[in-house]
C-alpha positions in Angstrom: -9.4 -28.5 -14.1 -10.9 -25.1 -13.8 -14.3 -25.4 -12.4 -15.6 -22.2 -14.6 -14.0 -19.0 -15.4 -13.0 -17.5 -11.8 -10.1 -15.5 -10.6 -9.7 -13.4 -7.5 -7.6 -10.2 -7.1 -5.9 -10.3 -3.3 -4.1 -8.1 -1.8 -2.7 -9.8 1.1 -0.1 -10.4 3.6 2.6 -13.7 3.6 2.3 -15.2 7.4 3.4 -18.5 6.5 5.0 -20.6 4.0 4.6 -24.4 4.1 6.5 -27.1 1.9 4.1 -28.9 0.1 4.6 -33.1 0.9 5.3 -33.9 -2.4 8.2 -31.6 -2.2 6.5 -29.8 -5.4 5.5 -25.9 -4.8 4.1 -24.5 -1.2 1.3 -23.1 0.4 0.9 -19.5 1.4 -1.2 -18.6 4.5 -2.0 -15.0 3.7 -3.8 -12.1 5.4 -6.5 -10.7 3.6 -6.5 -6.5 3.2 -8.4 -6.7 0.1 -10.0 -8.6 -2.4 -12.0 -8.6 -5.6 -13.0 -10.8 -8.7 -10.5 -10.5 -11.3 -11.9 -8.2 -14.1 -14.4 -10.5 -16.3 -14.8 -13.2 -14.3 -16.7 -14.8 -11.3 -15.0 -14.7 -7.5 -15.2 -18.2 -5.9 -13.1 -17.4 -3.1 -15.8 -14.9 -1.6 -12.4 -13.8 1.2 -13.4 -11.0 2.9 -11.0 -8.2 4.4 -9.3 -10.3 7.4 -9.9 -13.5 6.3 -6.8 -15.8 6.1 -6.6 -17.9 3.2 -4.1 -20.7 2.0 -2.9 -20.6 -1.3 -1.2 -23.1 -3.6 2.3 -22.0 -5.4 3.7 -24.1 -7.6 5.9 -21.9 -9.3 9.7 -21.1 -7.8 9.5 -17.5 -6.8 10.5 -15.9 -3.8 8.4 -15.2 -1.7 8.9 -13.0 1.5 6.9 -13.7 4.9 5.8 -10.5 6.1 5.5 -9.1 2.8 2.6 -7.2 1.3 1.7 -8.9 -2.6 -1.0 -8.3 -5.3 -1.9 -11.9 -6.1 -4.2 -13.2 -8.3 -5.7 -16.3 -8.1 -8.3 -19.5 -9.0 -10.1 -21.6 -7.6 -9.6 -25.0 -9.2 -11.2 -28.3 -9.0 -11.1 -32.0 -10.0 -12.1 -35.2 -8.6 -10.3 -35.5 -5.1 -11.3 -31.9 -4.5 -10.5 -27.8 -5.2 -7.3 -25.9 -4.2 -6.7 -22.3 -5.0 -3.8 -22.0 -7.2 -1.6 -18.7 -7.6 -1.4 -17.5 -11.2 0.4 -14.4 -10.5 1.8 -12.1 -7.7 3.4 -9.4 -7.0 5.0 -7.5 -4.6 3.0 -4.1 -3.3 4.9 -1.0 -1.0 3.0 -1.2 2.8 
């Protein structure tokens, strides 16, 4: 359930992957180098250059630790809670 229209734009670093329990999709812990509110809509993960974040993937990409990506993102909510989910990313040169 999406709490309102959001989406963030992050350019970030992958410094850890993590298996989600369930065995369905993973976590990325990613370094923050830049960040902004996707074009039209509201940014509810307020990261900051230097923030790390954790972010939910459920789709089966690769993804590289290390590795510099354009992501974008929501911030999602429902009942038990909010996770931010990955709707895109890509991967950027530096």
């Amino acid at each position: 359930m999406q709490l309102a229209p959001n989406g963030s734009i992050i350019d970030g670093v992958v410094r850890q992957i993590l298996t989600e329990k369930s065995g369905f999709g993973r976590e990325l812990v990613v370094d923050v180098k830049d960040t902004r509110a996707a074009r039209g809509k509201k940014d509810f993960l307020n990261a900051a250059e230097g923030d790390r974040v954790t972010l939910f993937l459920a789709a089966p990409l690769t993804v590289e630790i290390g590795q510099r990506y354009r992501i974008l993102a929501s911030v999602l909510g429902g009942p038990n809670g909010q996770r931010t989910v990955i709707e895109s990313l890509s991967k950027k040169a530096g």
